[in-house]
N, C-alpha and C positions, 0 to 999 in steps of 0.2 A: 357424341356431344361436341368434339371439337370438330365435325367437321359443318354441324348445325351455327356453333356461336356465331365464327365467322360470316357466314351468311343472314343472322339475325344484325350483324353489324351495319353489312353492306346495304342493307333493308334499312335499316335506321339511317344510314346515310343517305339514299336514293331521297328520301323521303324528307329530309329535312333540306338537303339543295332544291328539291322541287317546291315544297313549300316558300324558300327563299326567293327563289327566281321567279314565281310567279303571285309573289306577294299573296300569300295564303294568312287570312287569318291569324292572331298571333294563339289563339284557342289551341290551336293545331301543335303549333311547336311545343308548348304542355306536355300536350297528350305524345307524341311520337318521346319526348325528350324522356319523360316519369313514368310512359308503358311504351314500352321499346317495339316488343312484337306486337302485343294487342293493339298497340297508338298505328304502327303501320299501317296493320292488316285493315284499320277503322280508314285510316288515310288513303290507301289505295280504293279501298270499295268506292270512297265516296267521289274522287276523282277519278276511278278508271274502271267506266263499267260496259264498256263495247270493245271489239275487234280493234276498231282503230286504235282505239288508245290504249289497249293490250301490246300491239307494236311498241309507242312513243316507251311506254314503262321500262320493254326491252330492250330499244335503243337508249334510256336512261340508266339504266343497270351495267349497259357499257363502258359509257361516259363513266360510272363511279369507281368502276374496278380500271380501266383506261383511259388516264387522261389524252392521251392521245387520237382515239377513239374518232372524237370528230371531225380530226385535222384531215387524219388519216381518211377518211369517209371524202370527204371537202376534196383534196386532192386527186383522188381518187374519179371524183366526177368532173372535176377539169382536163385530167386528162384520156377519159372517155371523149369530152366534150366542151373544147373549150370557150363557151360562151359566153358571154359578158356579167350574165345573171350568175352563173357558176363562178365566174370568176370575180366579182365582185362578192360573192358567199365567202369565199376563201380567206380574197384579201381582210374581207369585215373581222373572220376567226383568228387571220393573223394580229391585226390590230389590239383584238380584244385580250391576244395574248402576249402582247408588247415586240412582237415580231414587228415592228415598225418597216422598217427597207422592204421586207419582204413584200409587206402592203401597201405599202406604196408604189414597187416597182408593177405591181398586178394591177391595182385602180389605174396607172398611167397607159398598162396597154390596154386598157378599157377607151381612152381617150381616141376613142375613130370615125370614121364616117359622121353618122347620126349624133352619135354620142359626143363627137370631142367637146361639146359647150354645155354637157349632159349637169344640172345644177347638184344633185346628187353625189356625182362623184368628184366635181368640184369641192364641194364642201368636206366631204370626206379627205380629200388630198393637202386642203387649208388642216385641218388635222392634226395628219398622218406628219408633215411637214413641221410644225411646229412641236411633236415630240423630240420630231430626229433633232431639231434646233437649226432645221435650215430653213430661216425666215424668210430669207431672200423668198426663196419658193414658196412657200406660204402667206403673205402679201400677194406675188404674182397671181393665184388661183384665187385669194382674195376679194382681187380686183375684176376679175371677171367673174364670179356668182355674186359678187355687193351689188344686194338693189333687188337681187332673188327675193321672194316671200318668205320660201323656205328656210332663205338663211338668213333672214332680219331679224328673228329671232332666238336664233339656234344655239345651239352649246358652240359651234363651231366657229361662231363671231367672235367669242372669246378668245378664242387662239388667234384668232384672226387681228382681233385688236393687239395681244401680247404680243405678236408678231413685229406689225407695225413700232410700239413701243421699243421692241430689241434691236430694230431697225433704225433707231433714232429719229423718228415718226412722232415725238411725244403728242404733238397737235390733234393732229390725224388720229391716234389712238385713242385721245380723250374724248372726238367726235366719235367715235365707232361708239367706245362702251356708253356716251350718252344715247346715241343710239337705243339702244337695250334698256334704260334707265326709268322703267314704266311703271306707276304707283300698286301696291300689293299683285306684285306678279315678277317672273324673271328673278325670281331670290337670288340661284347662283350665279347669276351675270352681272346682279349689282354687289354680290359681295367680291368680287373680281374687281371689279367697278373700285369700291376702297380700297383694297389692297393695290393697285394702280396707283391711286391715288397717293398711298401711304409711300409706295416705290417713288413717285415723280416728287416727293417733299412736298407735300400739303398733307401733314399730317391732322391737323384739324376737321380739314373736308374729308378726308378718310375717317374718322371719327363721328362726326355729323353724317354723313349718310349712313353706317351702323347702326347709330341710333336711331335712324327713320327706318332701319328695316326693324329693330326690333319692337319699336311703339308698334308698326304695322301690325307684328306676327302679335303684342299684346292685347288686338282689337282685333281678329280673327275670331271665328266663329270655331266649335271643336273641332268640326269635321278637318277644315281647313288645317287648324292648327297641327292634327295628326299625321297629315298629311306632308306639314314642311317644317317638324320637329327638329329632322336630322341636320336641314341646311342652317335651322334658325340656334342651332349647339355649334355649328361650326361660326356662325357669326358673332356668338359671346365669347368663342373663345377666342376668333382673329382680335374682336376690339381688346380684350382682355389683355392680347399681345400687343399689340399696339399703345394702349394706354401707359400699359408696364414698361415700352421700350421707350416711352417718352421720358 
């Protein structure tokens, strides 16, 4: 019995991070969450019924009992093989785990031959750069991916413009997030967009544009709406703040 619970645990874990991460029906979290073993066993048949994805479960099963699992893996094949792909896999796991320096110093040795103007790892280093708080550097890679497609719209413009702003760029910054500033689309760039706003003291245009996103998200169709739920709770509650710090 004790040595089955545990592993009816890890099963209930596997299975509710996967469901998470691959945005699973919210039915499913139910069912794993109110029948622990039976919700699994329903949950794994129906996402993993070949060889292949008999692996991925196993290498999931890893990750849950080891979080370090895929660092460990990651490194592992850089230094089999240190490739750009490999090494950009890495740098991405350290990012994602706030290893910031670490990822950055691996995207920069990415930066060679072919690669050094490479738009991808530009934008990732805009980033990586504005976590560390070193803007300087994050403007600089700014400025050579701005103008990219990839990055005209990207999460990574955002940093890019907060950069600029911490830089004393107010101008220039308020051009970037206008930039990004495109009618029902780009939610969390323009709620960045007011909160800029609210930081530069025009606290009323910070105001007024939360109320345009949320008339937006109140003429939304369901689908949509379920879709930018979570961005349109953080924007009643930035104005919320904002209104209350006035």
């Amino acid at each position: 019995m004790f040595g089955f619970f545990p592993l009816s645990i890890i099963l209930q874990a596997f299975c509710i991070y996967h469901a998470y991460t691959n945005k699973a029906d919210q039915k499913w979290f139910f069912i794993i969450i109110f029948l622990p073993l039976i919700g699994s066993g329903l949950y794994l048949y129906h996402h993993f019924y070949n060889r292949h994805n008999i692996t991925k479960v196993s290498e999931g099963f890893k990750e849950v009992v080891n979080t370090n699992y895929s660092v460990q893996k990651l490194e592992k094949e850089v230094k089999f093989s240190d490739t750009i792909t490999n090494k950009t896999n890495l740098a991405d796991k350290y990012l994602e785990l706030g290893r910031y320096q670490e990822a950055a110093d691996l995207y920069e040795s990415c930066l060679e031959g072919f690669n050094a103007d490479n738009a991808d790892l530009l934008r990732r280093l805009v980033k990586v750069h504005y976590l560390l708080e070193n803007y300087g550097k994050s403007v600089a890679y700014g400025h050579q991916v701005n103008g990219n497609k990839t990055f005209s719209k990207s999460k990574e413009k955002i940093a890019y413009a907060w950069s600029l702003f911490y830089e004393n760029e107010e101008e220039k910054a308020e051009k970037v997030f206008s930039e990004m500033d495109s009618t029902f689309t780009n939610y969390p760039h323009r709620m960045e967009f007011a909160k800029f706003l609210n930081e530069a003291g025009k606290r009323e245009e910070a105001l007024s544009k939360l109320e345009e996103l949320m008339d937006e998200y109140d003429h939304m169709e369901a689908r949509e709406k379920r879709q930018n739920r979570a961005v349109n709770r953080d924007i009643v509650r930035l104005y919320g703040e904002i209104k209350k710090g006035g």
